[in-house]
N, C-alpha and C positions, 0 to 999 in steps of 0.2 A: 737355539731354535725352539726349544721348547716353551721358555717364556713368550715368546714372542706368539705363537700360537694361543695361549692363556690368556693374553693380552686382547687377542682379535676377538676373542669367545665373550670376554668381557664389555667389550664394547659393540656386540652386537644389539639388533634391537629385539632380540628375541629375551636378551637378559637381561633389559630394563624390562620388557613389559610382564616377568617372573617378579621383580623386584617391586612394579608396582600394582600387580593380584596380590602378594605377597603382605606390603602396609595396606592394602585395603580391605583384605581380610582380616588384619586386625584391626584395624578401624571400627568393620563392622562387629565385630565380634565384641570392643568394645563398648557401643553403642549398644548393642541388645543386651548387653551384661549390665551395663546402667540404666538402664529403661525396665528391667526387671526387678532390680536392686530398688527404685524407685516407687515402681507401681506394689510393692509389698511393701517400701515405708509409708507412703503415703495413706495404704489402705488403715495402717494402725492409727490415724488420727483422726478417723470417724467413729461414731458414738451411736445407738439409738436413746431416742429419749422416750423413758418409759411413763406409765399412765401417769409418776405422781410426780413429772418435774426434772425428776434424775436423770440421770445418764448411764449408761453403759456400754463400756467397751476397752479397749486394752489399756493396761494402766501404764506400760511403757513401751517406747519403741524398740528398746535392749534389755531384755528380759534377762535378770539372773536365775531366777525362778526356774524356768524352763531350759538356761541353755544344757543343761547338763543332756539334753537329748528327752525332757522331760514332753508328754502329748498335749498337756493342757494347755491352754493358753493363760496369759497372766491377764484374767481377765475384772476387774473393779468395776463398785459404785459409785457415779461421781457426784456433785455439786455440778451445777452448770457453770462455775467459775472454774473447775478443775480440779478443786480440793478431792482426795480420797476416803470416800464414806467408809468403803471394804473393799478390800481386794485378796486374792489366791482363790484360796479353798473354803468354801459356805455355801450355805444353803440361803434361797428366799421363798416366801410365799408371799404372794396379794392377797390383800384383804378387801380393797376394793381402787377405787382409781388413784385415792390419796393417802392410802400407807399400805407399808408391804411390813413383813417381822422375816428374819431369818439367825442364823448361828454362822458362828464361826469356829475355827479352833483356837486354845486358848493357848499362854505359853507352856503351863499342866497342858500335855496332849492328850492326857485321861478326857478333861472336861471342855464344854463349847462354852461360849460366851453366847450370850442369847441378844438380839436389840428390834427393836419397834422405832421404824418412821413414818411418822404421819407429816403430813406435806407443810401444814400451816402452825405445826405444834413444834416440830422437830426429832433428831433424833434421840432415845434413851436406852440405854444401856445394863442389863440386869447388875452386872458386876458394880458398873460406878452409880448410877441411881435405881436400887431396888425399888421403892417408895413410886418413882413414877414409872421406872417399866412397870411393875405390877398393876399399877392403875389404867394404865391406857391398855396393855394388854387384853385386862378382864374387857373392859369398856368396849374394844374392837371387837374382842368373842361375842358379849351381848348384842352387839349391833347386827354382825352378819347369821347367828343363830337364833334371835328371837323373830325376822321377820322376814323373810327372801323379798330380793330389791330387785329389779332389772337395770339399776345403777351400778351391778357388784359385774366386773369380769367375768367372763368364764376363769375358775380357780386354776390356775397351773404357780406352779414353781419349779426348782429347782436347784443344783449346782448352779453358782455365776455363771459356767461357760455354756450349759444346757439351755440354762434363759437367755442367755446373751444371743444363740443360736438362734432359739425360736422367735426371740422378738427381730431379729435383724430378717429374717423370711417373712416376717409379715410386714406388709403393705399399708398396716395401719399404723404404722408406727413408725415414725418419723429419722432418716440418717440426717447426720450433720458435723461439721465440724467442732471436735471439743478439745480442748486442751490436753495436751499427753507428753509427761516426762519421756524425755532422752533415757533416762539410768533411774532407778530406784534402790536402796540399799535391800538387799538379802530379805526377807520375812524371817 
């Protein structure tokens, strides 16, 4: 008697329509769990592009850098093909619309690596070319200290993630889609 009471319960329609709140709860639950999953992958694969060309913004969409529960973002300077100028932890300044100089740290964690891009020259490197960081460097000093331009920025720099920040708030400055690795090996 008892199964057969069981039986009735089962087939009524009060416990289909349990069974189907039931998959349509997760359905939706589903649904907003990939559509969030989404809307934060997606967001990694926009860039601003800064006064000299470059680009800015995550340099992967699966950070090893950060996953340990790290705050910063893994944020690089790109190539507009996608190549990586720099990325993690550095420093930039503008110099003016077509080059910026910043540091990085080096594999000695004592010492930074120091580099200068200029837009139409390229970039150089204190460590691998002394001879022409030094030269373009002075050359940029002299230019923005012998004579005030209304062609120079307002000066800000930065940490990558601090300028990454403030150039992505401002309105002048251009989002877009830019190329961004899946996985990048460790720094």
């Amino acid at each position: 008697m008892g199964q057969q009471a069981d039986s009735r319960n089962s087939d009524s329609p009060e416990y289909y329509d349990a069974i189907g709140c039931l998959i349509l709860a997760v359905l939706l639950a589903a649904v907003l769990g990939l559509w969030i999953l989404y809307t934060n992958i997606a967001e990694r694969f926009f860039c601003v592009e800064m006064p000299n060309g470059l680009l800015i913004g995550r340099a992967t969409v699966f950070s090893k850098m950060h996953a340990g529960g790290g705050s910063d973002a893994d944020i690089a300077i790109k190539y507009p093909d996608g190549r990586i100028l720099r990325r993690g932890d550095g420093t930039i300044s503008f110099y003016d619309f077509e080059s910026m100089a910043g540091s990085y740290p080096s594999d000695d964690e004592s010492k930074f690596n120091r580099f200068i891009y200029i837009k139409d020259v390229g970039l150089f490197i204190e460590s691998e070319q002394p001879d022409q960081f030094r030269h373009y460097w002075e050359t940029k000093k002299k230019e923005i200290f012998s004579e005030p331009s209304s062609n120079l920025p307002d000066s800000f720099g930065g940490n990558l993630h601090y300028t990454y920040l403030m150039l992505d708030k401002n309105r002048e400055y251009q989002r877009a889609r830019c190329p961004t690795a899946w996985f990048l090996p460790e720094k």
